[in-house]
C-alpha positions, 0 to 999 in steps of 0.5 A: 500500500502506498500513502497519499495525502489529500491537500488543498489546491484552489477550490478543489481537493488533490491527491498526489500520485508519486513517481512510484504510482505514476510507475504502476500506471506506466502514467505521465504528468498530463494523462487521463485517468479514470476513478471508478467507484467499487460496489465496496467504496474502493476507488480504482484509477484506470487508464483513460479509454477512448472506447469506454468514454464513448459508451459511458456518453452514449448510455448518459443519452440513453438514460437521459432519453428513458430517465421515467421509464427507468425511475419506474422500473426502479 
């Protein structure tokens, strides 16, 4: 397990990955990542994907298109 503080910058809150974890992504200074929430509260960084962008924006349409049908269904 690798540290991290959360530390202040502007109006928002950062965590800083360190050379180590940016080693463990095979990530630079720029890139995007993903943070995915776990069923658990776990927080994963993944790598940024083109492809799962693109169907992340197109199931955001999907839901925005059936938001009643699918508040009734749930």
């Amino acid at each position: 397990m690798i540290d991290s503080k959360t530390r202040k910058v502007g109006n928002s809150a950062v965590i800083t990955l360190t050379t180590e974890m940016l080693t463990i992504h095979d990530a630079k200074e720029g890139d995007t990542r993903f943070v995915v929430r776990g069923d658990d509260g776990t927080l994963s960084l993944m790598a940024h994907d083109t492809s799962v962008a693109e169907a992340l924006a197109t199931a955001e349409i999907v839901m925005d298109e059936n938001r009643v049908l699918l508040q009734a269904l749930a």
